[in-house]
Structures are given as structure tokens and as C-alpha cells.
C-alpha positions in Angstrom: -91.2 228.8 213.3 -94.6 227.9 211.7 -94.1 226.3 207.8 -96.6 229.5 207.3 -94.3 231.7 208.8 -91.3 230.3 207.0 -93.2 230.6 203.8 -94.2 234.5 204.1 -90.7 235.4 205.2 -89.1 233.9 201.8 -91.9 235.3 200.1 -91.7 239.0 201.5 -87.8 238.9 200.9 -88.2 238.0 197.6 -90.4 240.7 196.8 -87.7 243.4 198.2 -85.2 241.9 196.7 -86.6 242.4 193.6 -87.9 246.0 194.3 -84.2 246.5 195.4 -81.9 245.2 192.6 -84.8 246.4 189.9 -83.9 250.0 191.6 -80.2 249.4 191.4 -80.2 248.4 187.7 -82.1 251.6 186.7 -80.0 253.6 188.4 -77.2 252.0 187.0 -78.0 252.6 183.2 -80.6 249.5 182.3 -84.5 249.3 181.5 -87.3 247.8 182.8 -87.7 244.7 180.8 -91.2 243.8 181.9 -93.5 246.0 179.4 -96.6 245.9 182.0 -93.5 247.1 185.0 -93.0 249.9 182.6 -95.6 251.2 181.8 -96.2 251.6 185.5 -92.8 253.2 185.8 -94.3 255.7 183.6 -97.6 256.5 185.4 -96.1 256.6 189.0 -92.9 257.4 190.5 -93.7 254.5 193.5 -93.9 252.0 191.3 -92.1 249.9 194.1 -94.8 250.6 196.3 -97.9 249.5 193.8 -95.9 246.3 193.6 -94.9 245.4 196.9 -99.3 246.0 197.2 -100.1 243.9 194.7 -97.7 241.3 195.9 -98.8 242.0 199.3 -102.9 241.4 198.2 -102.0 238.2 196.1 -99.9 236.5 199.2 -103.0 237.1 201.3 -105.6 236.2 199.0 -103.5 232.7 198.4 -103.5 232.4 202.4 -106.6 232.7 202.8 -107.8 230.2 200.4 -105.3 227.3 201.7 -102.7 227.8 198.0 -99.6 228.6 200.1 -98.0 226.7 197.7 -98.0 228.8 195.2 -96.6 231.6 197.4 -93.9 229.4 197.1 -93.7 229.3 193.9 -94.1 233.1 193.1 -91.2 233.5 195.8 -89.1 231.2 193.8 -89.6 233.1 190.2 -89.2 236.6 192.0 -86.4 235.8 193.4 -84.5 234.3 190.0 -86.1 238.1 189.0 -84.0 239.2 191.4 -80.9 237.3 190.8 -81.2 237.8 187.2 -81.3 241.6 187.8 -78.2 241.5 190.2 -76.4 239.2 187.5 -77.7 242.0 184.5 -76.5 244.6 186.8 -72.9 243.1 187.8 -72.4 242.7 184.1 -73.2 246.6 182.9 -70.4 247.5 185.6 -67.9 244.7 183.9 -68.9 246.4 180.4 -67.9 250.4 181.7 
């Protein structure tokens, strides 16, 4: 597997991950935390989809200009997004 490959594929399931555990936890009783997230949540009901896009246009626009570096790097803080929600999550059901 190509390092680009490798790279897109942590990338992409960071970006799930976080669309995943973010749904859990409002389902579960919590709030968005993130006030520009939000205030998306409050304009559209596929919020998940206008971020996955978004992620989607910044992964290829930092391909295409040779950065995949920081793809890297927005893989690594999404996915401690992730992990943080799962962690916020786990706790509410401890608390009930």
C-alpha cells in the first residue's frame, strides 16, 4: 500500500469516526461543543454530510498541492475528537 494510500485511509476513518461518536453523544443526551458545528446543526439536518464534504475538499486540496502532511495531522486531531467524544459519551452512561 502507497504512504498516500495509507495516509487517506487514516484520514477518511477519522472523519467517520468522528461523524459517528458525535451522533452517538447527541443521541445520548450531550451537545455539540464546537459553536461553528452548531450552528450548522441548526441550519441543516445533514450536518454529517456538509462535514464529511468539507473534510472531503480540504484532504484533496492538500493532495493536490504536495501538504499530505497535514492530512496527517488533521487525522490525528479528529480522531482525539473522536476519542474524546466516545470517552464524553461512556461517562454520561456511568452518570445515569
Amino acid at each position: 500500500m502507497s504512504d498516500l494510500v495509507f495516509i487517506w485511509a487514516v484520514y477518511l476513518l477519522a472523519q467517520f469516526a468522528d461523524v459517528a461518536t458525535t451522533r452517538a453523544a447527541l443521541r445520548g443526551g450531550l451537545v455539540e461543543a464546537n459553536p461553528l458545528m452548531a450552528r450548522l446543526m441548526g441550519l441543516t439536518g445533514n450536518w454529517w454530510a456538509v462535514k464529511l464534504g468539507v473534510a472531503l475538499a480540504a484532504g484533496i486540496l492538500l493532495t493536490w498541492l504536495g501538504q499530505e502532511h497535514w492530512i496527517m495531522l488533521l487525522a490525528a486531531i479528529t480522531g482525539g475528537v473522536a476519542l474524546n467524544n466516545w470517552r464524553l459519551l461512556r461517562k454520561e452512561r456511568e452518570r445515569r
